[in-house]
GUMARPA-226631 format. One line per field, with one value per residue (C-alpha): residue in three letters; x negated, z negated, y. Coordinates in steps of 0.5 Angstrom, whole numbers. Each point is the difference from the previous one (the first is absolute). Example, Ala and Ser with C-alpha at 12.3 -4.5 7.8 and 13.67 -1.06 7.14 Angstrom:
<sites>
r = ala ser
x = -25 -2
z = -16 2
y = -9 7
</sites>
This chain:
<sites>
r = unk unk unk unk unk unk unk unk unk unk unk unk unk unk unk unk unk unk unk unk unk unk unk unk unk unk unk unk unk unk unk unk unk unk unk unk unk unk unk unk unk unk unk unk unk unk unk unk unk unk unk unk unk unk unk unk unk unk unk unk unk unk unk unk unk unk unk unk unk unk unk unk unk unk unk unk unk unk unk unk unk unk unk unk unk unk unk unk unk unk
x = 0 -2 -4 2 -3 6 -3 5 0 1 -2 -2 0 -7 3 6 0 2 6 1 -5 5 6 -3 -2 8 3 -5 1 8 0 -5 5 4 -5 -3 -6 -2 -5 -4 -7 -4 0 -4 0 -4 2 6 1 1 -3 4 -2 6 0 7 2 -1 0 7 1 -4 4 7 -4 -2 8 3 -4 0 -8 -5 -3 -4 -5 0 -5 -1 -7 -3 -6 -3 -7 -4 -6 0 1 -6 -5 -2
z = 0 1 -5 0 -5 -2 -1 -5 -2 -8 -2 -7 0 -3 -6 -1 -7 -1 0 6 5 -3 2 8 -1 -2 6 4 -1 -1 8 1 -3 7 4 0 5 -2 -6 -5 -1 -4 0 -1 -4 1 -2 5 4 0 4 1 3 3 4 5 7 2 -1 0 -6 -4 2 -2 -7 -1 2 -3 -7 1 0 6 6 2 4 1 3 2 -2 6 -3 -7 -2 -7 -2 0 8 2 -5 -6
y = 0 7 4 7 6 6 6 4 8 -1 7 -1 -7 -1 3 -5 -3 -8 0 5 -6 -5 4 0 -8 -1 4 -3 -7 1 2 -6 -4 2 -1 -8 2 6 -2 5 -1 5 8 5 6 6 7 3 -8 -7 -5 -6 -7 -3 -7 1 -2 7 7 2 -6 5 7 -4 -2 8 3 -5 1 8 0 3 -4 6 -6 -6 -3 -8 -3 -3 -4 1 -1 -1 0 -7 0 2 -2 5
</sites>
């Protein structure tokens, strides 16, 4: 299955106590409770953004998952290959 990454424009997300990251996480999985292809992997917080890993079957199944849970997908991005530093010696 595809992997994409989702850039959202949080202002202020860097700043979010416990309670604010697990409200999301709980909106989140709620919409992908209603989305069986669409699958969460990680996120990263920086301060004014989130980048999202998801695995889906294509980039719309990622927009659908952002309106319906009322967040931004201001990018995504479908990742074409990764590498690590593990691929290619040390």
């Amino acid at each position: 299955m595809p992997r994409f990454i989702i850039e959202r424009d949080i202002p202020q997300a860097g700043s979010w106590s416990d309670d604010e990251a697990h409200a999301v996480t709980q909106k989140s999985e709620a919409v992908l409770a209603g989305l069986p292809d669409v699958r969460w992997q990680l996120s990263y917080i920086s301060d004014d953004k989130l980048y999202c890993v998801y695995d889906a079957p294509d980039a719309q199944s990622i927009v659908e998952h952002a309106e319906r849970g009322g967040f931004p997908a201001n990018k995504v991005s479908e990742v074409r290959r990764i590498i690590d530093r593990t691929a290619y010696g040390k």
